[in-house]
N, C-alpha and C positions, 0 to 999 in steps of 0.2 A: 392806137396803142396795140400791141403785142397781145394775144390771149394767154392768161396765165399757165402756169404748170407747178402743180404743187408734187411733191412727192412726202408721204408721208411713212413714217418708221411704225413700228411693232406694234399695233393696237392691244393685241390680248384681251378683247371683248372689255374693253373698259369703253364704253360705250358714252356716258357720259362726260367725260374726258374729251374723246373726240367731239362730240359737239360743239365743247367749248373752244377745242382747239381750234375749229373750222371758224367759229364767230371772229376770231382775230387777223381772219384773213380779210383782203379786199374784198368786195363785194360778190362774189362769184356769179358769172353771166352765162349763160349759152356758149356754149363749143372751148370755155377754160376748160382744164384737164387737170384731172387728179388721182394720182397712181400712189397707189397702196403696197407698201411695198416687201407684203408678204406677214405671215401669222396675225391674219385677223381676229381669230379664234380662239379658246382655250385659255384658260388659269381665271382670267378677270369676270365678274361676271354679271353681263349681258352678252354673249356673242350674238343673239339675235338680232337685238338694236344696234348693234354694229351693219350688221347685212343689212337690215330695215334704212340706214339713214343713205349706204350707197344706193339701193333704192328709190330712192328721193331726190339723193342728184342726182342720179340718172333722170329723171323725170322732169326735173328742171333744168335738162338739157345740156348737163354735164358732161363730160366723155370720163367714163373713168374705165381703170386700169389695173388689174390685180395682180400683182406676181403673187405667185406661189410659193409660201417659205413650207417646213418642214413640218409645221403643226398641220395647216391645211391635206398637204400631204399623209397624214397620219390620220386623219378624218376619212382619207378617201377609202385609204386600206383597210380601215373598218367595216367599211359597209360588207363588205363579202368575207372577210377573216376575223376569225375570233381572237386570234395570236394577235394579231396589231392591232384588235382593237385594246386588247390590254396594256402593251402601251401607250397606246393614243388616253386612258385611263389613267394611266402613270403620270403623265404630260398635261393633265389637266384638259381632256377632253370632259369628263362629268359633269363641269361646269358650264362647257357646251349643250351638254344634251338638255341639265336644267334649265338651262335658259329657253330653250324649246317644248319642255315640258314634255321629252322623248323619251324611253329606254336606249332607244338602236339611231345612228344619222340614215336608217333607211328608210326611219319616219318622217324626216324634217322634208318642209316641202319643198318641191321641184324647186319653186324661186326663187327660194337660198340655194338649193346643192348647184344650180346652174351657175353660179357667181363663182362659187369653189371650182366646178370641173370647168369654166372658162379661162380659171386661171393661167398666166402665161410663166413660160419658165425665167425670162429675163427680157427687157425692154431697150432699145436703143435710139439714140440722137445723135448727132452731129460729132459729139462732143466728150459723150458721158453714154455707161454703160450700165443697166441696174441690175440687180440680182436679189435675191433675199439673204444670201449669206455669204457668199463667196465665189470666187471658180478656181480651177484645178490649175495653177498655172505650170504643175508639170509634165504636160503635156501640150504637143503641136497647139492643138487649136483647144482651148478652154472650153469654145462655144458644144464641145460634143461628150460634155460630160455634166449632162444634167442633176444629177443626183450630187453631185459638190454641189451645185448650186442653190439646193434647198441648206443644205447644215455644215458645209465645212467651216472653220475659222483660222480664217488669213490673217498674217501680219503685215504684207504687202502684195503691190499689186503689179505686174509685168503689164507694162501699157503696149509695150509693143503687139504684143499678143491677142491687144482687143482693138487695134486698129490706134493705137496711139491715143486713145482714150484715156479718161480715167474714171474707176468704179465707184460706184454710190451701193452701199451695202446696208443690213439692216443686223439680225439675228441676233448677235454679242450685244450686251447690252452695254451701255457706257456714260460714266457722267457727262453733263451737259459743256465743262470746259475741254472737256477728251472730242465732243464731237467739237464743239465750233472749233478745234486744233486741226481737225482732219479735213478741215473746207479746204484747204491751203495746200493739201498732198494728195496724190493719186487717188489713195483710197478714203474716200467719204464716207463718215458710220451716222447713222440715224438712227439707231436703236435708246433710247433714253430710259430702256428700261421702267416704264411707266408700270409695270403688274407688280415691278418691288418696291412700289413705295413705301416708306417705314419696314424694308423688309430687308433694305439693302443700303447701305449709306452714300450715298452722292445720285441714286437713284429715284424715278416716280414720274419721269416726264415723257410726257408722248412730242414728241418732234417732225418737224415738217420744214423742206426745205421746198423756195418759189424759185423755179433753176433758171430762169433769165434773166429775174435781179439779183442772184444769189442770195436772197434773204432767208433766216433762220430763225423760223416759230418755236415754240414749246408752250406746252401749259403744265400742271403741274395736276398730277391725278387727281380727280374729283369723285372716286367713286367711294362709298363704303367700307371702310377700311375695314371689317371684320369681313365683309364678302372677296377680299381675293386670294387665293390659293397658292 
């Protein structure tokens, strides 16, 4: 059998949610793969026990895979500017920092910020192209404009441009009949909006797709509905 590959959508520190959503996968083994696929962090709240549980697969010999969406990115910039760090505050970075029990992310330790500053700007296959939120497709080559990549929001996707591929995105949130519609066109959305549950209507799910059987997880947030932002 194949080694699995999960990719999963927008965490936003609902920490518990993802747990559950992981229990419904196959069994996970040594050297499956599971890419995250950007804003692990911010509005929901544990973002710690989010970094705590990649952690853990990693430790159980996991491979995992972070893209970088625009909240993480907004974490980074804080640490040394006070400008971005207000809005990374705006954005529901606060909720981050309680969760670590920090004033500043210059506190939070190495073995979280290293999972953030590893993170990658976009990942590729064969096949399929992943990003956190988009690329610039008007430009030559998409691949050289990383900052689309953290937050633009596309309506479609120019395959030719990424090798005749097509994009797996995240960022935009969207109900769960909107993603399982976009398995079937170029561009692929995983964002299920799981931080707006009860906050947004057809929203609350954290989603994950297994890209060599094409299958399509979700779970339905599990955390404290008075604790998300």
């Amino acid at each position: 059998m194949s080694n699995k590959l999960y990719i999963i959508g927008d965490v936003h520190g609902c920490s518990q949610t993802l747990r559950g959503l992981i229990s419904t996968f196959d069994e996970l083994v040594a050297d499956d793969k599971i890419i995250f696929i950007g804003d692990l962090i911010d509005r929901g709240p544990d973002s710690m026990s989010v970094l705590d549980q990649i952690l853990e697969l990693k430790d159980k010999g996991i491979e995992v895979i972070i893209i970088r969406g625009n909240h993480e990115q907004m974490m980074l910039d804080s640490i040394n500017n006070s400008k971005s760090m207000k809005l990374w505050f705006r954005n529901g970075g606060l909720a981050t920092l309680d969760s670590f029990g920090v004033y500043h992310p210059g506190f939070i330790e190495d073995k979280y910020l290293e999972i953030i500053y590893n993170s990658k700007y976009y990942y590729e296959t064969e096949k399929f192209v992943i990003v956190h939120a988009g690329m610039n497709f008007n430009i030559e080559n998409p691949f050289n404009d990383k900052a689309k990549m953290l937050a633009v929001r596309i309506e479609s996707c120019d395959i030719e441009k990424i090798g005749n591929r097509r994009l797996i995105v995240g960022h935009t949130p969207y109900p769960l009949d909107s993603i399982k519609s976009s398995l079937s066109s170029d561009l692929i959305r995983l964002d299920g909006g799981c931080v707006y549950h009860r906050k947004v209507n057809g929203l609350g799910y954290l989603v994950a797709l297994e890209l060599n059987s094409f299958e399509l997880f979700h779970y339905q947030n599990a955390e404290n509905i008075d604790s998300l932002i």
